[in-house]
N, C-alpha and C positions, 0 to 999 in steps of 0.2 A: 504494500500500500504506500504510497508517496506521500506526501508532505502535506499537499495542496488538498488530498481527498480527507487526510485524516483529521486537516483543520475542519473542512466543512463538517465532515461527521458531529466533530466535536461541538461545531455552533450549534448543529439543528435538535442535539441532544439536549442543551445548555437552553436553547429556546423550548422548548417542549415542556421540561422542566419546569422553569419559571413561568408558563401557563397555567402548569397544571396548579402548582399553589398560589398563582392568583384565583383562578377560578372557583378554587374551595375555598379561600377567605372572602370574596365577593357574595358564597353564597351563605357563610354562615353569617356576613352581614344582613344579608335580606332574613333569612331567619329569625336573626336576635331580634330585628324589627319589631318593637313592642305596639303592638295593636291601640289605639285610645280610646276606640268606642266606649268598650265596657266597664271604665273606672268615669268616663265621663257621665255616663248612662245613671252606671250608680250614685253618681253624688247628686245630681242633676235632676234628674226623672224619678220622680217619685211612685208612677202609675211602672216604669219598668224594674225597679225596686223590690216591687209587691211581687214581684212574678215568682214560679219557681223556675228551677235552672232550663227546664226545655223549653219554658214560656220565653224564660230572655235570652236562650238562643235563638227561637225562630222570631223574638222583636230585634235582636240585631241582623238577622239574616234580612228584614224588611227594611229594616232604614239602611242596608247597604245596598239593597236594590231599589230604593227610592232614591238615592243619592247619585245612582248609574245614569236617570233617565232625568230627572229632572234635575238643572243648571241653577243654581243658586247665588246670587251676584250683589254687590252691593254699590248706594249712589249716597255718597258723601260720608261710608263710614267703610273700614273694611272687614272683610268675612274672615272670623275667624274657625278654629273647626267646632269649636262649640255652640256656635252660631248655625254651623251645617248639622251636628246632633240635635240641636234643640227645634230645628223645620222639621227633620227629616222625623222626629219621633212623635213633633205637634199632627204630623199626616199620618204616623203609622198607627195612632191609639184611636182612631176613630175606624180603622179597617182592619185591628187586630183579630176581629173573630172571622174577617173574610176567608177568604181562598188563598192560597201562596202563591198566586201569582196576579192576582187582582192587582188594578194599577188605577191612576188617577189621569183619564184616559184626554181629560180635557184640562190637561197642566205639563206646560214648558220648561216655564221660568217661576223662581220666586225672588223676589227683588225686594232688599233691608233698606228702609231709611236708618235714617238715626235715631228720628223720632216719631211726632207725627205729622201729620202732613195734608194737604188740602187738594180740594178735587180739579188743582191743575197739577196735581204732584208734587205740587212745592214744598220743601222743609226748612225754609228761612224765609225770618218777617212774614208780616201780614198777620192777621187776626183770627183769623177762618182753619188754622191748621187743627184740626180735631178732628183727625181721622188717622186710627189704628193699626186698620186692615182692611185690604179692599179685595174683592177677586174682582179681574178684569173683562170687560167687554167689547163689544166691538173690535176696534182696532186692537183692544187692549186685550182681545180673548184668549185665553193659554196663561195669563200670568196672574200672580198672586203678588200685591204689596202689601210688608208690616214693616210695623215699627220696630227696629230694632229694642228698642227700652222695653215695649209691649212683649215681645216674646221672651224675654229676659225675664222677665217679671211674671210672667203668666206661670214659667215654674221656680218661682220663689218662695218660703214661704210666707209670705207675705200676701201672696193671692188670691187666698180665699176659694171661694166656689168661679174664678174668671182667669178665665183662660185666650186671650185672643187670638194666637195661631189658630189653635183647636177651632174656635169661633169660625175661624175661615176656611177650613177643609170640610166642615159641616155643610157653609154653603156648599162648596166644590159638589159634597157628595149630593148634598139637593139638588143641584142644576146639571148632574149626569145624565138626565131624563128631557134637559129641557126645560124646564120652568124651575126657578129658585122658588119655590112656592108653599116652602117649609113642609111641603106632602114625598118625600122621596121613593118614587115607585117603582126605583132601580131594585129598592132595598125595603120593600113590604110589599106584604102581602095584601092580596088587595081587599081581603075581608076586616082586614085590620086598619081600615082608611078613614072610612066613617069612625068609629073610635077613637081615633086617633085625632080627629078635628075634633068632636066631640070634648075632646081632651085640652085641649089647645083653649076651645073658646071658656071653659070652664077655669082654667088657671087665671086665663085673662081678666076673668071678671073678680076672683078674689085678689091678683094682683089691683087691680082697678080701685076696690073694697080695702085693701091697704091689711088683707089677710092673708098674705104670703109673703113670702123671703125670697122668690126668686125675681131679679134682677127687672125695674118697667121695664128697661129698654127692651124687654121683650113685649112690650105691648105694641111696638112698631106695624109689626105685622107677623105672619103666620111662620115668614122664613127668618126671621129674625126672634122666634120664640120658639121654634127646631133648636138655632145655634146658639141663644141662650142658654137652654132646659139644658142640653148637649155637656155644655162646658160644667155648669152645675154636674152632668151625670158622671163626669170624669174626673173632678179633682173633687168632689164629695160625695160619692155615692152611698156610702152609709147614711150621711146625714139626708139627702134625695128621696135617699130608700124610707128611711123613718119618718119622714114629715109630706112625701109623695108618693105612697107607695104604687099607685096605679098609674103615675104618670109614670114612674121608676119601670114598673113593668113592661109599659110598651115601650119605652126608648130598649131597654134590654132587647127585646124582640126586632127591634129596627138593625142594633149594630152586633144584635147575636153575643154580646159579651153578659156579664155578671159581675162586675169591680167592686160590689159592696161584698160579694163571697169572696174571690180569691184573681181578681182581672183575669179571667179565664173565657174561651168562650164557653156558650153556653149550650 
């Protein structure tokens, strides 16, 4: 063997080499790669908390496939990942007893202010900025805007039975059908419809009467007293269950869940 050949031997061996243990400390880097879902989840989400262990693996298997399809973006503040947990888990607690592959078929974008903001989108000056959350229309169809503060807060404890993300995927799931009309007929049964108004104009009137706890602003209208009742059913369901129990019943049968038992479907 000559000189010339046995240098080359020796580079390609020498490269080869030094591949190979790059390649296996490249991948025990992605490996050690510590996941953040699940400790954000848990400090954070108190409905993902409550789960037990195959609950809150198939609610992080959902907010990782919420997180694939829909774009999350922000205008004057920026996105950070707990900003991306805390959407992606405000959309997954209202479809937790759905299907595993049920999606939010009429959502693109969800877009963070800062704060809140007015119905030209504005979140600086002017007087009129009181608005939280909006799902989008017309030209604005496919997207969702909240307040960043709003979603922050919505799982703080501090929030009580209000939750506004939630608030807005409620409507999402009412206007699946077509009409935001607080009647969701993607997702009832249809003998359960009249009941269900029945229900609605009944809360109304002892909200009205100044004998109930949950929130006028559900006395807006019928889809604004869906995603009232809603956010009530999800960050206080015991207290829902004990002071509504019939209206507790049918949202149960709407989103197929039980959260004053163990946030399980049902």
């Amino acid at each position: 063997m000559n000189i010339a050949l046995a240098a080359l031997l020796l580079v390609v061996i020498v490269y080869f080499l030094i591949r190979k243990k790059t390649t296996a400390n490249t991948t025990e880097v992605i490996d050690d790669e510590p996941d953040t879902h699940e400790p954000l989840l848990e400090q954070h989400v108190a409905y993902y908390a409550r789960l037990d262990e195959a609950g809150k693996a198939k609610f992080e298997t959902k907010v990782n496939n919420f997180l694939q399809y829909v774009h999350i973006e922000g205008v004057g503040t920026e996105i950070t990942e707990l900003d991306k947990i805390l959407v992606a888990s405000s959309a997954v607690i209202p479809i937790f007893g759905f299907g595993e592959d049920w999606k939010y078929k009429n959502l693109t974008n969800v877009i963070l202010y800062p704060d809140t903001f007015d119905n030209d989108f504005q979140f600086e000056g002017g007087e009129n900025r009181n608005i939280l959350g909006m799902v989008g229309s017309g030209y604005m169809n496919g997207q969702m805007l909240l307040s960043r503060a709003a979603l922050i807060k919505g799982f703080s404890d501090s929030a009580g039975k209000e939750n506004t993300a939630i608030h807005e995927f409620v409507h999402l799931l009412d206007k699946a059908d077509g009409a935001t009309d607080g009647i969701p007929e993607m997702l009832m049964q249809h003998q359960y419809t009249v009941p269900w108004l029945k229900q609605i104009h009944q809360e109304m009137h002892k909200i009205e009467s100044g004998k109930s706890d949950i929130n006028p602003y559900a006395l807006t209208n019928e889809a604004e007293f869906l995603a009232v009742a809603s956010e009530y059913f999800f960050e206080k369901p015991e207290q829902l269950q004990h002071k509504h129990p019939e209206l507790y019943d049918l949202l149960s049968l709407i989103f197929t869940q039980n959260p004053a038992k163990d946030s399980s479907p049902i």
